[in-house]
KOLDO-576272 format. One record per residue: x, y, z of N, C-alpha, C, O, CB in turn; residue in three letters. Coordinates in steps of 0.1 Angstrom, whole numbers, plus 5000, padded with zeros to 4 digits. Glycine has a CB too. Layout:
N
XYZXYZXYZXYZXYZALA/...
END
This chain:
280
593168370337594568390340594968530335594468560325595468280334UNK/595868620342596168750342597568730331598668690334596368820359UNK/596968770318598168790311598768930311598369040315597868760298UNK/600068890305601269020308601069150298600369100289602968960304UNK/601169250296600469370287602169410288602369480279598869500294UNK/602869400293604369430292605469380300605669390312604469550294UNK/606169320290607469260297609069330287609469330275607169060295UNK/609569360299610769430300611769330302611369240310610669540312UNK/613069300298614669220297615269250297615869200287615169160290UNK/616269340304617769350305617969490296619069540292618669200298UNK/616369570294616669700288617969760288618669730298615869790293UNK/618469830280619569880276619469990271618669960262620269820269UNK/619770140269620070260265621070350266621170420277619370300267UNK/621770370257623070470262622770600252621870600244624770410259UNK/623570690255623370830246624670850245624970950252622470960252UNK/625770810239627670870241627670750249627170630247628371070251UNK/628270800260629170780270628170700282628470610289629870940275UNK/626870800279626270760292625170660291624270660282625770890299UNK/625170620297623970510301622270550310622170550323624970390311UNK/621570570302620470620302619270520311618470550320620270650286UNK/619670390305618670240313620070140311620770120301616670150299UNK/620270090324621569990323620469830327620169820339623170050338UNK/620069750317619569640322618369610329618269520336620369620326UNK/617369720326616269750333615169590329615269530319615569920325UNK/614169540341613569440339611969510346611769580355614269300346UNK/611169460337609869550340608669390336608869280330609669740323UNK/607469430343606069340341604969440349604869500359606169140350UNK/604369430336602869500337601569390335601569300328602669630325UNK/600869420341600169270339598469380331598069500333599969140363UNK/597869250323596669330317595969360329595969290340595569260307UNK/595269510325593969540334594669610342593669670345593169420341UNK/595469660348596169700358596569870355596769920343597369600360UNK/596569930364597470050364598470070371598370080384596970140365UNK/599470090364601170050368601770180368602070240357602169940356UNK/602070240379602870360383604270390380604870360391602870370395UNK/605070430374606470480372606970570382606670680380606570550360UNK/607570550391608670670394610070690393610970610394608670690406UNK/610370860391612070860396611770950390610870990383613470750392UNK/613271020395613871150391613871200377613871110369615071160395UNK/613971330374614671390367615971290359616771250367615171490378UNK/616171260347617771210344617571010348618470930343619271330360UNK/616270950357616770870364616570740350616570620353615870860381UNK/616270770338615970730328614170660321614070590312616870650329UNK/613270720330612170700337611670710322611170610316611670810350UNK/611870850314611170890299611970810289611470770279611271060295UNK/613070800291613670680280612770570284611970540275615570630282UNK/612770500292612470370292610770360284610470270276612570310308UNK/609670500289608270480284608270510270607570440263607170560291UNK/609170610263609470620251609770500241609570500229610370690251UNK/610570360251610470270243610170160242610670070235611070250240UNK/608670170253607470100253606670130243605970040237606770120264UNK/606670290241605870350233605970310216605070310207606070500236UNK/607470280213607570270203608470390195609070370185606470240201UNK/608270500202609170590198610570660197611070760191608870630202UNK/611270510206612570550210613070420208612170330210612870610225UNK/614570350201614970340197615970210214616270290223614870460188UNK/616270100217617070080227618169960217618069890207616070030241UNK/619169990227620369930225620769780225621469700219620969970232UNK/619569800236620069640237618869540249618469620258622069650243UNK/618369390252617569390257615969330250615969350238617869490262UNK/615069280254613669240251613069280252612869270264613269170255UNK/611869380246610669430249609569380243609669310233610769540246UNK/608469400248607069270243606169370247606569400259606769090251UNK/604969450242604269530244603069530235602869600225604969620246UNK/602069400245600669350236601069240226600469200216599869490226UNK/602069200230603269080224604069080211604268990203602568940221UNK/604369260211604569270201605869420201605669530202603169280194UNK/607169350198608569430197608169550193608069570180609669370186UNK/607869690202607569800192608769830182608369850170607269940200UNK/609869830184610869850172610569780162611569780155612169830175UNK/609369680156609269640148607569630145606969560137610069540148UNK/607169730153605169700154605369800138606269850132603669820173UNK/603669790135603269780124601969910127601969960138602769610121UNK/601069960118599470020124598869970134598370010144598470030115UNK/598869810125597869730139597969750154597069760163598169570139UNK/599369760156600069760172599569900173599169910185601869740175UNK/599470010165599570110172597970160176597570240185600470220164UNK/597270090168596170110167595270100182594270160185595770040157UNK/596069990191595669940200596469980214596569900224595769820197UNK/597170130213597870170223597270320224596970370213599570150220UNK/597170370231596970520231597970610244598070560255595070530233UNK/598470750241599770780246598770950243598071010234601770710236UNK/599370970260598771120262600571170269601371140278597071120278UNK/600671260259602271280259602271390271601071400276603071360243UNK/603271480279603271560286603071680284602371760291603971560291UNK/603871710270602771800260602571800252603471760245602771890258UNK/601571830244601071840229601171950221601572050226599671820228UNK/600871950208600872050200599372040194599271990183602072050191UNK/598372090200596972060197596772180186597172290188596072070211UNK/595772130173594972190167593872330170592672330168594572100166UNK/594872440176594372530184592772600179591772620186595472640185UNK/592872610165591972640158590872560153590372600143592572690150UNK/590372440159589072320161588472320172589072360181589272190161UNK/587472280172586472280180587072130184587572050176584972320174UNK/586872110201586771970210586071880199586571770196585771990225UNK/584971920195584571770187585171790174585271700165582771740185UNK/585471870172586371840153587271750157587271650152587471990142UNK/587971760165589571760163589471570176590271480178590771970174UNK/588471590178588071390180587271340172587471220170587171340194UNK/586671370167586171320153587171330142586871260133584871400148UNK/588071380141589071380127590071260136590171170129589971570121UNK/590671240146591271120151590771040152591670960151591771120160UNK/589570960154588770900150588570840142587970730144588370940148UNK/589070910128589370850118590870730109591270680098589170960113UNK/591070760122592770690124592870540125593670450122593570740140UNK/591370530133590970410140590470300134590270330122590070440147UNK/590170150135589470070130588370080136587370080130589969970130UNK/588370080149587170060154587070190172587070170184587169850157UNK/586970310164587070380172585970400182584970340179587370460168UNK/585870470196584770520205583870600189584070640177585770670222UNK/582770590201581770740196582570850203582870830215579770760203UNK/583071000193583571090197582771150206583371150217583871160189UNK/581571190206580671250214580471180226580071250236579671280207UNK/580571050229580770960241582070970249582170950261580770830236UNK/583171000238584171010243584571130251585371140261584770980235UNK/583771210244583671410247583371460262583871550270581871490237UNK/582071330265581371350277582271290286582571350297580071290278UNK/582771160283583471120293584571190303584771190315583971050287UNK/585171250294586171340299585971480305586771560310586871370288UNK/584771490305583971610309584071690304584171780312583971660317UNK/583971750291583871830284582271860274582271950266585071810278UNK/581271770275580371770270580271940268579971980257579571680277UNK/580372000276579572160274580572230271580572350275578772240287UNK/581872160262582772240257582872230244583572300237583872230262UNK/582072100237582372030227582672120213583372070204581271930226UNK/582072250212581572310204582872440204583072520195580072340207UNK/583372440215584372550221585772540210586172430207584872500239UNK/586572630206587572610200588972570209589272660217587672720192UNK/589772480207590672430217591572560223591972550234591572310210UNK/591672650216592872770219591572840228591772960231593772890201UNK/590772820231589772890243589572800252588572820259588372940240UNK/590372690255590072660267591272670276592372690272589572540267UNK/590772650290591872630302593072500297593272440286590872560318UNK/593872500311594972420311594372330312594672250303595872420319UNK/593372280321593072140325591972090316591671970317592672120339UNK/591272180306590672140299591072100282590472040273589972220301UNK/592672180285593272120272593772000272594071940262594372180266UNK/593971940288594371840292593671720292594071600290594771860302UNK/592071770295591671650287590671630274589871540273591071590295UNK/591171720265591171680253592271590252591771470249591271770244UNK/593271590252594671500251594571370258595471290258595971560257UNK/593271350264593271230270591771180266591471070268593671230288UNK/590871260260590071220248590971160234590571060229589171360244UNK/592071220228592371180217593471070219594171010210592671290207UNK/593571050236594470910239593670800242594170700246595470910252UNK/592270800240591170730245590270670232589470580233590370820256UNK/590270740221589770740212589270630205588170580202590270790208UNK/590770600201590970450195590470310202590270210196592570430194UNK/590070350219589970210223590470150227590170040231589870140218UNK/591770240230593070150235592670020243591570000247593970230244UNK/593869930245594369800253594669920264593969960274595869690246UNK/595969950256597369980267597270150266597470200255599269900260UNK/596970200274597070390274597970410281597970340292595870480281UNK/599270510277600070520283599570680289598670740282601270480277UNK/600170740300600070870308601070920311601770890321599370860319UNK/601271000304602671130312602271220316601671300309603871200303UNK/602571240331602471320338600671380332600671470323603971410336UNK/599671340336598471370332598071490336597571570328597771290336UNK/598171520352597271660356598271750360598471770372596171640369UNK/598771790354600171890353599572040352598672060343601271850338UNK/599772110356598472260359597172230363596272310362597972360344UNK/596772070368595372090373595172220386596172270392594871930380UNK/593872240387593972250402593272120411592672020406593272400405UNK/593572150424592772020432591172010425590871900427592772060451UNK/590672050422589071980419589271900409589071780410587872080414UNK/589771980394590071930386590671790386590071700381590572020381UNK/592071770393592471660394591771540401591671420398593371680400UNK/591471600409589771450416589271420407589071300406588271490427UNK/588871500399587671440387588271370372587671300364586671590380UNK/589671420373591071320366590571190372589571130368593071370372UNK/591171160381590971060388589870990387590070880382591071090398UNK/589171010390587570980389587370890372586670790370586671180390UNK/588070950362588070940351589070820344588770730336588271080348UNK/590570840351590970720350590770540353590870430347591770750353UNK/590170580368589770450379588470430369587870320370589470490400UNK/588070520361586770470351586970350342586470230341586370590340UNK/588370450334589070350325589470210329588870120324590170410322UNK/590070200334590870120343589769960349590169840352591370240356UNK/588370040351587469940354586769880339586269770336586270010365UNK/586969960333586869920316587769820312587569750303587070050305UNK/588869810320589869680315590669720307591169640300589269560309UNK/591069900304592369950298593469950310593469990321592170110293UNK/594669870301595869880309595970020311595270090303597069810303UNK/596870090321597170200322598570210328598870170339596270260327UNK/599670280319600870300324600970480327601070580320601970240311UNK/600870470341601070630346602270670352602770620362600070670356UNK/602970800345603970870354603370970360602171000359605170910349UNK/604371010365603571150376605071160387605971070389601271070389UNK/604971310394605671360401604871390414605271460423606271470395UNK/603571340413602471350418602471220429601971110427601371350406UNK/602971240437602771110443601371040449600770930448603571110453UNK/601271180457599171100460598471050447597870950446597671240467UNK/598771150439598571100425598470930422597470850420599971150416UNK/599970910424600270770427599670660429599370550424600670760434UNK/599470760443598970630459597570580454597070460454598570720479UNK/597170720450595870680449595370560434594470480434595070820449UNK/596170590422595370540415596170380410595570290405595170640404UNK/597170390413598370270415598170140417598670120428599070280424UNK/597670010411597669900415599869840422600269790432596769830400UNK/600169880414601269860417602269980410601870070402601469720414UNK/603369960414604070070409605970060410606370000420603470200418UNK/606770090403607770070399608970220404608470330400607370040383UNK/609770230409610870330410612070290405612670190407611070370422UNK/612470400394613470340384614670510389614470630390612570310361UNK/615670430392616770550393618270520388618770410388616970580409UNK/618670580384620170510377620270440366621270400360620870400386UNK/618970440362618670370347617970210351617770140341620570350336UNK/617670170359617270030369616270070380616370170387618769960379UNK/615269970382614570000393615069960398615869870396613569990395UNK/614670020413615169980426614269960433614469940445615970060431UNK/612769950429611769880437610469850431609969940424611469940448UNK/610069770433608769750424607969680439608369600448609169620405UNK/606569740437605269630447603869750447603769840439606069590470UNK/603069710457602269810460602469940463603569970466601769780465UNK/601670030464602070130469602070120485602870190490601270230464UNK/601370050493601370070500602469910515602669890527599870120498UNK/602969850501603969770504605469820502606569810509603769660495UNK/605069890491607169930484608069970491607970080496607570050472UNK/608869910491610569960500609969930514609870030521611370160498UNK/609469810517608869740529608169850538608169850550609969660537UNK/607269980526606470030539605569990549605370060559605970100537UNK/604769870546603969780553604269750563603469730573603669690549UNK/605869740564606469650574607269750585607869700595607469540566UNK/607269890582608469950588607470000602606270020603609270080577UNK/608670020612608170090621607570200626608270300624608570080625UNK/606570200632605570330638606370410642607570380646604670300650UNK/605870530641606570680651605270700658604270740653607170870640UNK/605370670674604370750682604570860686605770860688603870700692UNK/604170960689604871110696603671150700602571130695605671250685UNK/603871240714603071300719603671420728604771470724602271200726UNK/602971460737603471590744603071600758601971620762602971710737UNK/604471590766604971560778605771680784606871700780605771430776UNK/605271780796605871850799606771900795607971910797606071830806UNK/605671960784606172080779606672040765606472100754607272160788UNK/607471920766608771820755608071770746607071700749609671690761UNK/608271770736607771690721608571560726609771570730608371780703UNK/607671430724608571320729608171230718606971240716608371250747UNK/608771140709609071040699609370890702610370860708609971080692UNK/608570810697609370630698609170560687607970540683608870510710UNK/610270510681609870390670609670270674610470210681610770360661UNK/608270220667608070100677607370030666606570080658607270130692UNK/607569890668607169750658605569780663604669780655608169560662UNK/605269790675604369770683603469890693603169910705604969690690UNK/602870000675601970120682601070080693601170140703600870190671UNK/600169970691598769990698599469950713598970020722597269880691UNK/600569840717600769840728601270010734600470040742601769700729UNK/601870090733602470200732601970300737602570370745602770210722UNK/600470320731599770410727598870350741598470440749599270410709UNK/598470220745597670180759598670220769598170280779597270010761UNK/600370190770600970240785600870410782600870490792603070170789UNK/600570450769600970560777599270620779599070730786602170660767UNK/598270550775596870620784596670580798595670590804595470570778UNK/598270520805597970460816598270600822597570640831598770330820UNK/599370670815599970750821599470920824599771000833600870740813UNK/598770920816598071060813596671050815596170950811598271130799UNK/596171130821594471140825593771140814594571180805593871290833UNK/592771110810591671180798592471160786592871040783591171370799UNK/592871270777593871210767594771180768595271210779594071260759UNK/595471140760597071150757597671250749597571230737597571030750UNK/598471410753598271540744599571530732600771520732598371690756UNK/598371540723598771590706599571430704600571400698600171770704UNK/598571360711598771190705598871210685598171270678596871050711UNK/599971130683600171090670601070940665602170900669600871210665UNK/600370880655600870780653601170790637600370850630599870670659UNK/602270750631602870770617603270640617603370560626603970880616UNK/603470600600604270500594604970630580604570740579603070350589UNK/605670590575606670640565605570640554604870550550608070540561UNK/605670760551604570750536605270720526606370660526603870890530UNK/604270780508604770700501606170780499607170720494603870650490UNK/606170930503607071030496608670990502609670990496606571200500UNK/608270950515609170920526610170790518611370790517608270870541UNK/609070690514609870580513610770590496611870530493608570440515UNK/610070670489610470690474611570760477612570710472609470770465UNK/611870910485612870970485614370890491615470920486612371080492UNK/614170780503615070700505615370600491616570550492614470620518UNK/614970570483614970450472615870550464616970500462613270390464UNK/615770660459616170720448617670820454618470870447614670800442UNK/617570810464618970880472619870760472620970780469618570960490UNK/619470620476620270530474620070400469620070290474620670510484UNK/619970450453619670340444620670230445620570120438619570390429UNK/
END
């Protein structure tokens, strides 16, 4: 049976005046990797800050590995690992010092040098951290979020200065994790990001989500209607239709050989997120 790795109640956060999370309700289930979205302001970093344990809420139930972070202990922390958006890394250590000295934090930590490779840095291990790239400081920070063993790994904003290669092999790296049976809580502005690594996923705007399902379900995209378009004397011509494939046959009745600059669309994920968060 799929137990819960996080349950959220009526979250609450204000800062003054303003209300940061008004009553937010959240479920992450073990084993899973659970996507965050929303804006800028939409209270997205308050709310993982007080999953994390770091932030402080007003009011509301939190349970994370079944256990109130506003009242966890080492044990709890021991069993969470958090790759922040940015770090202040030990510039002057070598990749393996500076995982072997966190390491030491642990009860029952990874082999650092297991951990080293994982991340792909095996042929950096020896390298001092202030000599490496962006994406390679990036994943050191997700070597010393991995260290411990975690349950629950949380992810902010992970491949932030990747370039495209780099980020595939991100990827590559998490869906690793993830088959290891670490929960994973990922944000990102990244939406393929998202799509791709997302068992399910959450959009939080106004301090409340306003949709939670699959990626490829949420804000009923499964269900919404086709755009066929093609090109007709000369005219760019469009139809929304419940019903592409009938659509797409009258019109090969119509046209010889192909049908020109045939295209068939459903609302992606960016499409359906940007509607959710414009009218939370």
């Amino acid at each position: 049976m799929t137990q819960t790795a996080v349950k959220v109640r009526g979250l609450t956060k204000r800062y003054g005046e303003v209300t940061a999370v008004g009553g937010l309700d959240l479920d992450i289930q073990q084993g899973e990797v659970f996507g965050i979205l929303g804006p800028n302001g939409a209270g997205k970093s308050t709310t993982v800050e007080i999953l994390e344990g770091y932030r402080k809420r007003d009011a509301g139930e939190v349970s994370v590995l079944g256990v109130d972070p506003a009242r966890s202990d080492r044990a709890w922390r021991s069993r969470i690992g958090v790759v922040l958006q940015t770090s202040n890394d030990a510039a002057e250590l070598t990749v393996r010092e500076i995982v072997r000295h966190m390491a030491g934090y642990y009860p029952r930590p990874r082999d650092p040098d297991e951990v080293i490779e994982k991340v792909g840095l095996a042929e950096k291990a020896d390298a001092r951290v202030r000599k490496l790239s962006g994406g390679q400081r990036r994943r050191v920070d997700v070597a010393l979020g991995i260290i411990g063993r975690p349950e629950l790994l949380f992810l902010d904003e992970p491949t932030t200065g990747f370039d495209p290669e780099a980020r595939r092999q991100f990827w590559d790296l998490i869906s690793s994790l993830a088959h290891d049976g670490t929960t994973i809580v990922l944000t990102s502005h990244y939406l393929d990001e998202v799509e791709a690594l997302a068992d399910r996923l959450a959009v939080i705007a106004a301090g409340r989500v306003v949709a939670e399902g699959t990626p490829s379900t949420l804000g009923g995209r499964a269900s919404a209607k086709a755009t066929v378009g093609w090109l007709e004397d000369g005219v760019r011509r469009t139809v929304e239709t419940d019903e592409p494939t009938r659509t797409v046959l009258e019109l090969t009745r119509r046209f010889p050989g192909e049908v020109p600059e045939l295209t068939v669309e459903r609302p992606t994920l960016e499409d359906v997120y940007l509607r959710l968060i414009q009218n939370p």
